[in-house]
N, C-alpha and C positions, 0 to 999 in steps of 0.2 A: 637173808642178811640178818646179821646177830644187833639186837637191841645196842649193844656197846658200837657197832658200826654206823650203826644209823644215828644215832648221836652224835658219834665223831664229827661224819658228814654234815649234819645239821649245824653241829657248834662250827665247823672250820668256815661254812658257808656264813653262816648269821659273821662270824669278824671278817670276812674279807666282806660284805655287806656293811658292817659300820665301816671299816677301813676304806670303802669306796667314798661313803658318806663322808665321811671327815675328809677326803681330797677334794671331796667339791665344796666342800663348807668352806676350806682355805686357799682356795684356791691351787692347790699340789697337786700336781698330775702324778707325779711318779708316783704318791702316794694311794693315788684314786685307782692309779695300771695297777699297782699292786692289789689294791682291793679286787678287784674286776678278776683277774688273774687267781687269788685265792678263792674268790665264787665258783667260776669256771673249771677248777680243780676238784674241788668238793663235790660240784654236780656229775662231773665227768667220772670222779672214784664210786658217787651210789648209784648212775647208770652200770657201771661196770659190775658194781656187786648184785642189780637187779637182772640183769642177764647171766650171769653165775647160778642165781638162785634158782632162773625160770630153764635153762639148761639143765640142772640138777632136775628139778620137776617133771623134764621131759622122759627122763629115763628112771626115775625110782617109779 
């Protein structure tokens, strides 16, 4: 996984982490599904690029 990917994933997760925060701070749900939803994404895309990488490993 490229240092600029792993950032990405980092940064997209830490806002859908505040963006969770903040729906529960005000009481918003949709805003909170939304947070929850952009964590879930983020973690889901650097599993994906950790299995890419460790597949690549397998075979170089």
């Amino acid at each position: 996984m490229s240092a600029a990917d792993n950032f990405s994933n980092a940064a997209e997760k830490a806002a859908g982490a505040a963006k969770e925060a903040l729906g529960k701070a005000t009481g918003n749900e949709e805003t909170q599904a939304e947070g929850v939803a952009q964590k879930n994404k983020a973690e889901a895309k650097q599993a994906g690029e950790k299995t890419k990488d460790a597949a690549k490993d397998m075979f170089n």
